[in-house]
N, C-alpha and C positions, 0 to 999 in steps of 0.2 A: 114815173120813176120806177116802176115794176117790171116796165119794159125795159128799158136802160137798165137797169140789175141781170137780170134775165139775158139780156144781151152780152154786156161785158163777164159774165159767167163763162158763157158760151166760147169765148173769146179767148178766154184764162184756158178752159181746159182745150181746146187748138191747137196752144201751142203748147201746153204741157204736151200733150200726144205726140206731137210732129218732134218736140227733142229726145222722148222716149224713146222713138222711132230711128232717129238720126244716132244715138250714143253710140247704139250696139254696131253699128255698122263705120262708126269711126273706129272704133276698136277693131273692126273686122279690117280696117286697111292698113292699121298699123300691125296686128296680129301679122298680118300675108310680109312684112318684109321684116320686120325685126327680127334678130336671132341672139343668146346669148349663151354662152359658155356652159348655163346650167340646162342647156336645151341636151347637149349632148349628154348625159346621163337618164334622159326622159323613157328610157322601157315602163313598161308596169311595172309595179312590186312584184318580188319574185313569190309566186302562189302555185298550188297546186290545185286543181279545181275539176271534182269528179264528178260527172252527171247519173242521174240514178232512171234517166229514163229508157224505155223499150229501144231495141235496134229499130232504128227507122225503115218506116213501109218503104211499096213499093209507089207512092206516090210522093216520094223524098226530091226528085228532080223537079215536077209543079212547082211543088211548094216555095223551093228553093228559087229559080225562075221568078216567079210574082215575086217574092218577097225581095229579091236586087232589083226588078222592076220599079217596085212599089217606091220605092229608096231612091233611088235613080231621079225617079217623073220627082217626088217631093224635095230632093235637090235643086232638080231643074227650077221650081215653081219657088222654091226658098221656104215651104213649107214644115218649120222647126218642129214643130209639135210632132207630126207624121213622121218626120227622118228620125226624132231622138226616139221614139219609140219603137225603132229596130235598128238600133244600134244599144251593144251589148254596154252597162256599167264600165267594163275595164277598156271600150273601145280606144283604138289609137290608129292617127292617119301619119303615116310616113309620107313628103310630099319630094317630088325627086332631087332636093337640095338635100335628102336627110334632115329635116324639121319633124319634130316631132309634136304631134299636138291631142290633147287628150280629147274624149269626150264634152265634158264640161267646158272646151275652147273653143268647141266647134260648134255647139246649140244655135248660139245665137248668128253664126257667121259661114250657115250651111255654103254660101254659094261660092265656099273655098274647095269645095271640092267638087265643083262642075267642072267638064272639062268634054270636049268635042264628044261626037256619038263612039260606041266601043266598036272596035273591028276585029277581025279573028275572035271571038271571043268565044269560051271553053270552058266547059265546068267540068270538075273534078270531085267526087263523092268518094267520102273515106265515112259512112256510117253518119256518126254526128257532129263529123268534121267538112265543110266542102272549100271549096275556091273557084272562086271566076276569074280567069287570066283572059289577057287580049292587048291590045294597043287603042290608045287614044291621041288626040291632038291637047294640047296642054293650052292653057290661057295665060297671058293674052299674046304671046308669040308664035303659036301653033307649033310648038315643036313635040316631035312624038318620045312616048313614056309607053314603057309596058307594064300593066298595073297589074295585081293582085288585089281581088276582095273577098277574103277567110270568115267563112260562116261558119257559126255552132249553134248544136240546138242545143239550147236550154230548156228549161221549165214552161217559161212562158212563148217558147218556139224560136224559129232562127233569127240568130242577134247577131251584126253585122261585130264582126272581135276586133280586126286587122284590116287598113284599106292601104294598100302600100304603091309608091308609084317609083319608077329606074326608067331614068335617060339614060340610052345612049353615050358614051362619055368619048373619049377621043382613043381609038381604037390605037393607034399607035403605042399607046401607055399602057400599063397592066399597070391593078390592082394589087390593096394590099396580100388580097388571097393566090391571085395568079400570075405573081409578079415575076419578073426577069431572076435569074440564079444569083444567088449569093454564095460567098464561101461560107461553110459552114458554122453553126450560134456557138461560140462556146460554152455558154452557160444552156445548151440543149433547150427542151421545148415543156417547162413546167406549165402553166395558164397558157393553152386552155388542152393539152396531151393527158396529163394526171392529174389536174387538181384544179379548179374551177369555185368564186365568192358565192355561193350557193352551196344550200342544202337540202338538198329533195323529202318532200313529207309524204311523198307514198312511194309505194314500189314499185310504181310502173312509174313513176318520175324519176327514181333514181338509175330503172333500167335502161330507160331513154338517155340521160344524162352523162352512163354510161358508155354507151354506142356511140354518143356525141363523141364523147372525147376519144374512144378506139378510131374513129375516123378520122381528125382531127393529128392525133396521133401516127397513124397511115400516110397522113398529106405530108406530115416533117421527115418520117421514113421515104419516101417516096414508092410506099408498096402500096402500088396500085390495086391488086388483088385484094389486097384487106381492107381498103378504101372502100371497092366494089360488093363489099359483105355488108358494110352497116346499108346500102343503097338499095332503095326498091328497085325491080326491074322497070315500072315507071315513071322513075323518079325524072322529076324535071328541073334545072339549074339556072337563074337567072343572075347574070352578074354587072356590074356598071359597067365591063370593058366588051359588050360584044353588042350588036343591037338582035342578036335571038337569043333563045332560052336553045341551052344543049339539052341531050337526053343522058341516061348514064354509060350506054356505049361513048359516047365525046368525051363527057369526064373522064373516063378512066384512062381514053386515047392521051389527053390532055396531062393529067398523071403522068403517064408511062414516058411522054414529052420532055416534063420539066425532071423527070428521075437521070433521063441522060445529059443533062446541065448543071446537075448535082447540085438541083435547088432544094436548100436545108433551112432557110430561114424559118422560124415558129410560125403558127397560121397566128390570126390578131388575137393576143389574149382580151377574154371578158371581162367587159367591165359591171355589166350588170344583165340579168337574163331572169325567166319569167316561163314557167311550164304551165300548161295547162293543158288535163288530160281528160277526155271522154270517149270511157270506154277503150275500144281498141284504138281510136286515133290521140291525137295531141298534137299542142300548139306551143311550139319558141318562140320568142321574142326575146334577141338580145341583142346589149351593143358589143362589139368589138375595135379593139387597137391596134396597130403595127407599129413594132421600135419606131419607125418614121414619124408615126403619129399621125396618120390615116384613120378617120372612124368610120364604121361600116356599121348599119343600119338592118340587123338580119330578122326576117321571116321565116321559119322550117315547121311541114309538117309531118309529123312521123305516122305510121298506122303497124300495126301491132300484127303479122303473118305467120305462120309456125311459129307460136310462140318466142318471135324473135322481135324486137322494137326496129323498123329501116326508115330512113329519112326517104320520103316521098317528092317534098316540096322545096327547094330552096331561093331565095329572094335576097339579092341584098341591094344596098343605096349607098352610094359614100356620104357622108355629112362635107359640106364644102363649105 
């Protein structure tokens, strides 16, 4: 009888484990296709968030290197424990539908964001701010995305914040940002030129915020030149309607394009947006709208040069 106890014990906990096992990954197939209406408001809480550590050595590249490695291989292997603990608290993965999903969505359902080996791939170091760009193969249709993955250091070292990925879209169409000319808004360009659902809690957030909207502003004028002021001479532009990323010489080319078209429509007012600043760099994340009703999914990193805040980094995704 001791044996037969012993036995069917054994047996109990089997398949207790095996459904344990099975839950998180039925949720992980329905997570990958379901979308709802409250997805589209999904940015972070709008924060400001200052880090009080030393400017990063000169062994900032290593480090940085292993630790998307490290993130990478425990993706690949589905290993949760080792991926959530380098990815950041407020982390968020933008997937190239525009779905957005937090942290806490993604734990248990790492191998949502596997996706073919990286190609071109590129780091960009702003201090305590970095980015890996490149191109990948996407699952399970292989179709290519060129992703974004925005690293900060924190306290306890670099924490994966932002992993964003943008298909290709159908190059014949322009976006809500880059769209064909309209005659001009009558009701001019309020959200997001002068006034933006945010309120900045430091001053280098507000000064960022700023700049945002003076460019933003620039794109509804068509003056390119003041467009090209808030812009790093770095800056690099990724948008759903082209399959490469422009530099800021294309942008402003691109500007001075749609100013002889006498395209005046507002750029997409914000619906919700999220600053986070360390040090001289900082981190956007917001969503935006076009009258049409287009959502755009944006990534921008700013870094702080002569005393002036310039967008460096831009990323968007349409939500479909």
């Amino acid at each position: 009888m001791r044996k037969s106890a012993v036995f069917f014990i054994f047996i109990f906990i089997f398949i207790a484990a095996a459904l344990g096992t099975m839950a998180p990954l039925a949720a992980c197939a329905q997570g990958n296709w379901m979308f709802s209406v409250g997805d589209v408001g999904g940015s972070p809480a709008a924060a400001d968030v200052r880090s009080s550590l030393a400017p990063a050595s000169g062994a900032i590249e290593q480090e940085l290197r292993f630790a998307d490695r490290d993130l990478m291989q425990a993706v690949a292997t589905n290993d949760q424990l080792a991926a959530a603990r380098l990815l950041a608290s407020e982390f968020t993965w933008i997937d190239r539908d525009g779905r957005s999903r937090s942290k806490s969505d993604l734990v248990d359902c790492m191998g949502l964001l596997s996706a073919g080996p990286d190609a071109n791939l590129a780091l960009r170091a702003y201090g305590r701010v970095a980015v890996f760009t490149g191109t990948h193969l996407l699952t399970p249709d292989s179709a290519e995305a060129f992703f974004a993955r925005v690293w900060v250091r924190q306290a306890s070292g670099w924490r994966l914040l932002l992993y964003q990925e943008t298909a290709p879209g159908d190059f014949s169409a322009k976006d809500a940002r880059y769209g064909a000319a309209h005659p001009h808004a009558p009701d001019g360009c309020d959200n997001p030129c002068s006034s933006l659902p945010y309120k900045p809690l430091s001053p280098d957030a507000e000064e960022i915020v700023a700049s945002f909207m003076a460019g933003e502003k620039a794109l509804f004028d068509g003056d390119a030149e003041a467009a090209g002021r808030t812009f790093g001479d770095d800056a690099l532009f990724i948008t759903p309607d082209g399959p490469q990323p422009i530099d800021k010489t294309q942008r402003i080319a691109a500007i001075r394009s749609l100013t002889h078209t006498r395209q005046a429509d507002p750029p997409p007012a914000v619906a919700s947006i999220a600053v986070w600043v360390f040090g001289e760099a900082a981190v956007m994340s917001a969503d935006q709208e076009s009258r049409l009703g287009e959502v755009l999914r944006d990534t921008r990193i700013w870094s702080k040069r002569d005393g002036r805040w310039q967008l460096i980094f831009s990323q968007q995704t349409e939500v479909q």
